[in-house]
MIZALO-905505 format. One line per 3 residues: number of its first residue (from 1); their letters; for each residue x, y, z of C-alpha. Coordinates in nm, 2 decimals. Layout:
<atoms>
NUM> a> X/Y/Z; ... $
</atoms>
This chain:
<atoms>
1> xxx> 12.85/4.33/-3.70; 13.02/4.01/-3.79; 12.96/3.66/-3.56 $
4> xxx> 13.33/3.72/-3.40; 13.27/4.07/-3.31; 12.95/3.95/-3.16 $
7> xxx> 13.05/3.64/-2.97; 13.26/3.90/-2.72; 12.96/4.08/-2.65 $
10> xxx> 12.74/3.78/-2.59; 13.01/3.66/-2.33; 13.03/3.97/-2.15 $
13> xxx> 12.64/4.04/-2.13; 12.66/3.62/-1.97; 12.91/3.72/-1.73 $
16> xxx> 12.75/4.06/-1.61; 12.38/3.84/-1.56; 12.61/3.57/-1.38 $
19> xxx> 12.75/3.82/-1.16; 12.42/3.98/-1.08; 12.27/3.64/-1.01 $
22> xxx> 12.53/3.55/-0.74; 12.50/3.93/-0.60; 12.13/3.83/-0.52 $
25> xxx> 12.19/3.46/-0.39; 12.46/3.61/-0.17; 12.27/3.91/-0.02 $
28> xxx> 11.93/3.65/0.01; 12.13/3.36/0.20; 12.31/3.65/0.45 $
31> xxx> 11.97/3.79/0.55; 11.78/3.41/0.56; 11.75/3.17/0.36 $
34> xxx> 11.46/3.18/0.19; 11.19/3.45/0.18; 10.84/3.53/0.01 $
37> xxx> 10.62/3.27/-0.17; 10.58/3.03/0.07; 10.23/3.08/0.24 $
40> xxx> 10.07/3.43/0.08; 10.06/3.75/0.29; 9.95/4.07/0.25 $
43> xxx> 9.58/4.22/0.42; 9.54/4.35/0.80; 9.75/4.15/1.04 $
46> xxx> 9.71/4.42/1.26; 10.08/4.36/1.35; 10.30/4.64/1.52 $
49> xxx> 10.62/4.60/1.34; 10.91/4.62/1.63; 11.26/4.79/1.54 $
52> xxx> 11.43/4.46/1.59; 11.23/4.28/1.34; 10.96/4.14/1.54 $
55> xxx> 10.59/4.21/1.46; 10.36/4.20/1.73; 10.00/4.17/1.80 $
58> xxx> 9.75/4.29/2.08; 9.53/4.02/2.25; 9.19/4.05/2.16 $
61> xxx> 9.33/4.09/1.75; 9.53/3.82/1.72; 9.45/3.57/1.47 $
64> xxx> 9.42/3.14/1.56; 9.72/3.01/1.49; 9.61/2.66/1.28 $
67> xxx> 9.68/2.26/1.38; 10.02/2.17/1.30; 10.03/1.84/1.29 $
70> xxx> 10.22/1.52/1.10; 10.52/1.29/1.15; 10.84/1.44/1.30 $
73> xxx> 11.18/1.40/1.22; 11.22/1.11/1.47; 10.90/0.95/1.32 $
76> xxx> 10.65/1.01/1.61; 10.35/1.14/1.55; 10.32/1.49/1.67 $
79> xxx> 10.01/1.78/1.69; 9.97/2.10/1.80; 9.67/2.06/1.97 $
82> xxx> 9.80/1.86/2.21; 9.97/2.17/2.33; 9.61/2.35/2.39 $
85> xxx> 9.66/2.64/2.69; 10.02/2.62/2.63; 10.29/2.86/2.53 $
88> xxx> 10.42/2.78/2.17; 10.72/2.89/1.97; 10.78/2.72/1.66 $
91> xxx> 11.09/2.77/1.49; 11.09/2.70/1.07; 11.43/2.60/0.97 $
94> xxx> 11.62/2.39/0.71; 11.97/2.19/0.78; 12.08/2.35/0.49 $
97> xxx> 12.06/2.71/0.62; 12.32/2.87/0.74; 12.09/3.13/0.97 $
100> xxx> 11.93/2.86/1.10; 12.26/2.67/1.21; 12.30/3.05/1.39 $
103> xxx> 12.00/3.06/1.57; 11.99/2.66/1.71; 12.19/2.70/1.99 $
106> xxx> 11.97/2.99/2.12; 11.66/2.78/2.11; 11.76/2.54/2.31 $
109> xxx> 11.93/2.76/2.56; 11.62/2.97/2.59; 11.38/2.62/2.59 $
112> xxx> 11.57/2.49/2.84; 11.50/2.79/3.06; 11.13/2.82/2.97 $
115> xxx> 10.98/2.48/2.89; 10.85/2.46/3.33; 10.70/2.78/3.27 $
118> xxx> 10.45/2.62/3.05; 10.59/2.71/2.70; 10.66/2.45/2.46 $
121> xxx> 10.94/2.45/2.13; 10.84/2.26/1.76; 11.05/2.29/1.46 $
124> xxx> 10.94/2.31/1.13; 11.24/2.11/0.94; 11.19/2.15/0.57 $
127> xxx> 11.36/2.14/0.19; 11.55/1.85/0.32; 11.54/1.61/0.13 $
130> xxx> 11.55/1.29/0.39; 11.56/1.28/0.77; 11.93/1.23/0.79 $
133> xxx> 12.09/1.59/0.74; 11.81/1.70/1.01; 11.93/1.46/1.26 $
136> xxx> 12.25/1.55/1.20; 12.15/1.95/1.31; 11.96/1.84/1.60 $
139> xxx> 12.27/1.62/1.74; 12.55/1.87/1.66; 12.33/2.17/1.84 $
142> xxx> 12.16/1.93/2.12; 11.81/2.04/2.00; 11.58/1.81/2.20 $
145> xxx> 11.25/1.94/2.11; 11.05/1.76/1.85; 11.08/1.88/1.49 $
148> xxx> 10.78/1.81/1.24; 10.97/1.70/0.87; 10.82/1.91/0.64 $
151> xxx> 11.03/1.88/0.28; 10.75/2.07/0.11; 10.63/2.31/0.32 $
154> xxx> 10.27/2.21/0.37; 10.29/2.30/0.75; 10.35/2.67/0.65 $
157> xxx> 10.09/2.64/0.41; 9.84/2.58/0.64; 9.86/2.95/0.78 $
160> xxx> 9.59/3.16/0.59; 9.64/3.43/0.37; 9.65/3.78/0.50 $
163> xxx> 9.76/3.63/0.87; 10.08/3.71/1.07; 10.24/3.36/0.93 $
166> xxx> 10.58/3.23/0.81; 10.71/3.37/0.52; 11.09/3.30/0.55 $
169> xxx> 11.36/3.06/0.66; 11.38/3.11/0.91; 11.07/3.20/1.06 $
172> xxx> 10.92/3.20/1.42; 10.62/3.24/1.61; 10.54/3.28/1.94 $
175> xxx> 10.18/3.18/2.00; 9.98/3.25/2.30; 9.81/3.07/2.55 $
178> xxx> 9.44/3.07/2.41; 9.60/2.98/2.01; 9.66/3.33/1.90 $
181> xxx> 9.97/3.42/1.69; 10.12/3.70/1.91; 10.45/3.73/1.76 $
184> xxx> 10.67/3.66/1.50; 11.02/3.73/1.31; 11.13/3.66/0.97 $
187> xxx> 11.50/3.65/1.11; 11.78/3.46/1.26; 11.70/3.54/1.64 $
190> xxx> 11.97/3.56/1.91; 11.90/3.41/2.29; 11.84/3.84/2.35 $
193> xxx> 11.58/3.87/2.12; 11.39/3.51/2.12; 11.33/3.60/2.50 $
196> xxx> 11.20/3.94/2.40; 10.94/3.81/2.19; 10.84/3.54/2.49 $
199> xxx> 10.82/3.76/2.78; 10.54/3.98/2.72; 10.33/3.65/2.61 $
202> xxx> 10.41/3.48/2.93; 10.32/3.78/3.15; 9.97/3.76/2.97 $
205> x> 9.66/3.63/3.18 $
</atoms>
């Protein structure tokens, strides 16, 4: 086969990868925007996987959710702990993600309604790559919960292996009262379904 009969092929076999590559990118960033890779998985969880993509776990199983802890987006200094025999949600989400941008409005709504019940919202802002397009989000949604800034994803690191922790973004938790991780979703969540995954956790004793 000669170099010019050859150069067509080569071109068409480039276009076809091409095309299969945005296929992928396309069908990743409509479900979330990232996913898998981030902080290990796999082993017993002993989650219950729900039909509308929330995995739960029964107190007395559930696994300690570890200290979160670092400099927020606002540059305060922020820890988890300090939320000890509180109700947590955190919420991982990037500027950048078009789920997340979704979802925002829902959190607040749903914080506003729950944060005198004794349940408290922290964001996990990470991949962006300075403070300012994280700002921007929080103003244009009116998110006034703190946000840690995470560019590299440490904080999600810091869930172990094998636990029910944050493999997407988004991600969220819900965790309990006594630490545990009782909840979470890999998805974009509407007001609906956020409040779903906090009511049985704040009928808990």
């Amino acid at each position: 086969m000669s170099a010019a009969s050859r150069a067509p092929l080569r071109s068409n076999r480039s276009r076809a990868v091409l095309l299969a590559a945005t296929a992928a990118v396309t069908a990743l960033t409509l479900s979330a925007c990232s996913s898998g890779g981030l902080s290990g998985g796999g082993g017993d969880t002993n989650f219950v996987p729900g039909g509308n993509g929330i995995d739960t776990v029964a107190q007395g199983k559930r696994t300690t959710a570890p200290e979160l802890s670092g400099e927020t987006i606002d540059g305060k200094q922020l820890s988890t702990a300090d939320y000890k025999g509180k109700i947590l949600v955190v919420n991982v989400w990037g500027s950048w993600c078009p789920p997340c941008r979704a979802e925002a409005k829902n959190f607040q709504t749903v914080y506003d309604d729950v944060k005198g019940q004794g349940v408290e919202f922290v964001g996990i802002n990470t991949r962006d790559t300075s403070t300012t397009p994280a700002k921007a989000f929080e103003k244009e949604f009116g998110v006034t919960y703190p946000s840690l800034y995470d560019p590299t994803g440490k904080q999600m690191l810091r869930f172990e292996k094998g636990t029910l922790n944050p493999q997407a973004i988004p991600s969220t938790l819900v965790i309990d009262r006594k630490g545990g991780i009782a909840a979470r979703a890999l998805t974009p969540l509407s007001e609906e379904t956020l409040r779903s995954m906090l009511k049985p956790v704040l009928a808990e004793k």
